[in-house]
N, C-alpha and C positions, 0 to 999 in steps of 0.2 A: 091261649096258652103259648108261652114262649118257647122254643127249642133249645133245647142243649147244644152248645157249641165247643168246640174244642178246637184249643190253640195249635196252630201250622207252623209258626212264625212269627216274626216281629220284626216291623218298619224303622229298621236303623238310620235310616237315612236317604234322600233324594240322591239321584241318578244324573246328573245332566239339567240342561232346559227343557226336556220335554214332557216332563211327568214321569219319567222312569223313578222306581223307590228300591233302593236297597234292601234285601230283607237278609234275614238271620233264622234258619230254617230250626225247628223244635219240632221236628218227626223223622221219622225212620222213615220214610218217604215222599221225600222231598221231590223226586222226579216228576212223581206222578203230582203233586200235592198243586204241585209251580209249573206244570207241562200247559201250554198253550191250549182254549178256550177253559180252563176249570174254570169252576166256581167260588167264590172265596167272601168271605164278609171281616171287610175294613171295622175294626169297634177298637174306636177311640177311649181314652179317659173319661173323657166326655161326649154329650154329644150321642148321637143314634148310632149304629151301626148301617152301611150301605153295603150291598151287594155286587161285588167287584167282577170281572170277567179280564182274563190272561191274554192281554194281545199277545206278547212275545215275551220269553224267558231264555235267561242264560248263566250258568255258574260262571262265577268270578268272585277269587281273591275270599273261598269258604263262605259264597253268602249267594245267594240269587239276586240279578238282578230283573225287576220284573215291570212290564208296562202293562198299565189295565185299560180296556177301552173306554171306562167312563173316566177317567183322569186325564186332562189333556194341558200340559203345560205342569214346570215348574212353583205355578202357587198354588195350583190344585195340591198337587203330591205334598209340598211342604207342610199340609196343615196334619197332615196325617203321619207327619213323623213322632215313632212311641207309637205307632198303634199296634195291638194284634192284628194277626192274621189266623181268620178262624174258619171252620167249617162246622157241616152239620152233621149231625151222629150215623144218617145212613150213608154217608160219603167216607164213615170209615173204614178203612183194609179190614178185611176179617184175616185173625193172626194165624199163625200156624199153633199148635198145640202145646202148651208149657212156653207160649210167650202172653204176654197183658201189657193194656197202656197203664199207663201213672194212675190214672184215674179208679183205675180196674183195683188195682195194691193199696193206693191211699187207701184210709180209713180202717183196713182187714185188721181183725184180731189175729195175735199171733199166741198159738198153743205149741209148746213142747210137744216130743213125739213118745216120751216117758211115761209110764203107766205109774201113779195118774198123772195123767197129762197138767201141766202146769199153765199158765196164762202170762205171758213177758209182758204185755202191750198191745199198745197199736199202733201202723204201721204209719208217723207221720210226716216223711218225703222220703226220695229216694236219688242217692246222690250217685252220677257217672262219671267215676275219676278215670275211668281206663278199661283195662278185661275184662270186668262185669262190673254190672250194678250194684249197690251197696245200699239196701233198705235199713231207712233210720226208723228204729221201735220204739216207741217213748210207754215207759212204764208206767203202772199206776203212781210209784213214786216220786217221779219226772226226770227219773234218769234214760238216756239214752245208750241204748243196745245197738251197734252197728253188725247186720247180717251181710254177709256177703250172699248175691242173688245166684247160688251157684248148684248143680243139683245134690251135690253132698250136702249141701243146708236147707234148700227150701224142699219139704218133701209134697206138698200138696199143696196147692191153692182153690179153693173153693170161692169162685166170683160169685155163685148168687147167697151163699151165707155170710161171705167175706171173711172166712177163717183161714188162716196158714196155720198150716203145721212141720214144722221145723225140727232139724236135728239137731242141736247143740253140740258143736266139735268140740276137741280140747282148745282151750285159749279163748272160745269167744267171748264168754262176760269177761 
């Protein structure tokens, strides 16, 4: 059985001659994610996925730059430009209470909080333009409902049913 992996990051680009790769971090915890020995798995386009380990790490210019010790030189790193940077499901933070990853939101059915409750959608990406997040609902019809992830709108989330249930402000449809 294969494990679930979830995206950390992405290999934007080589570092130097000696194997350092630029990455572009895609977690809320990047410190820890990119902090010196983690563990991390390279998965290419193509091609297997390899299990990487963090010689040295350093922010620069909103990206990490990161050396792994099985990569040594500039044409190791380069093959692996565009790759993920993933890990595996028990290496995730456990959140605090009334936060979720992407993963957790996609797919949930989204129910009004109206008696009877009504059915918008479901929930399929979730866009970070700025102060909060902005869950896109795509309807039965294929229109898109944009929520804003804020606690006046989102009133419950249910991860193992995968229901939200939501308040409808003025102005949102």
């Amino acid at each position: 059985m294969s494990e679930k992996l979830y995206t950390v990051g992405k290999i934007v680009n080589t570092h130097g001659i000696r194997g350092e790769v630029k990455v572009m971090p895609h977690t809320d915890f990047a410190d820890s994610r990119f902090a010196v020995k983690s563990k991390l798995y390279i998965v290419p386009d193509k091609g297997n996925k390899i299990e990487v380990t963090v010689e040295t790490s350093r922010f620069h210019k909103n990206m990490y730059v990161l050396k792994f010790k099985e990569l040594h030189g500039i044409n190791e790193a380069e093959k692996y430009k565009g790759s993920l940077l993933k890990i595996t499901e028990d290496l995730q933070e456990e959140l605090p209470e009334n936060e979720y990853y992407f993963h957790e939101i996609i797919g949930c059915k989204v129910m009004t909080d109206e008696e009877p409750a009504e059915e918008l959608g479901t929930i399929s990406e979730i866009l970070t333009p700025g102060a909060n997040d902005v869950w896109v609902v795509k309807t039965p019809k294929g229109k898109e409902i944009l929520l804003p992830a804020i606690p006046d709108v989102v009133l419950d989330v249910d991860k193992e049913s995968k229901l939200v249930r939501v308040h409808l402000m003025e102005g949102l449809l």
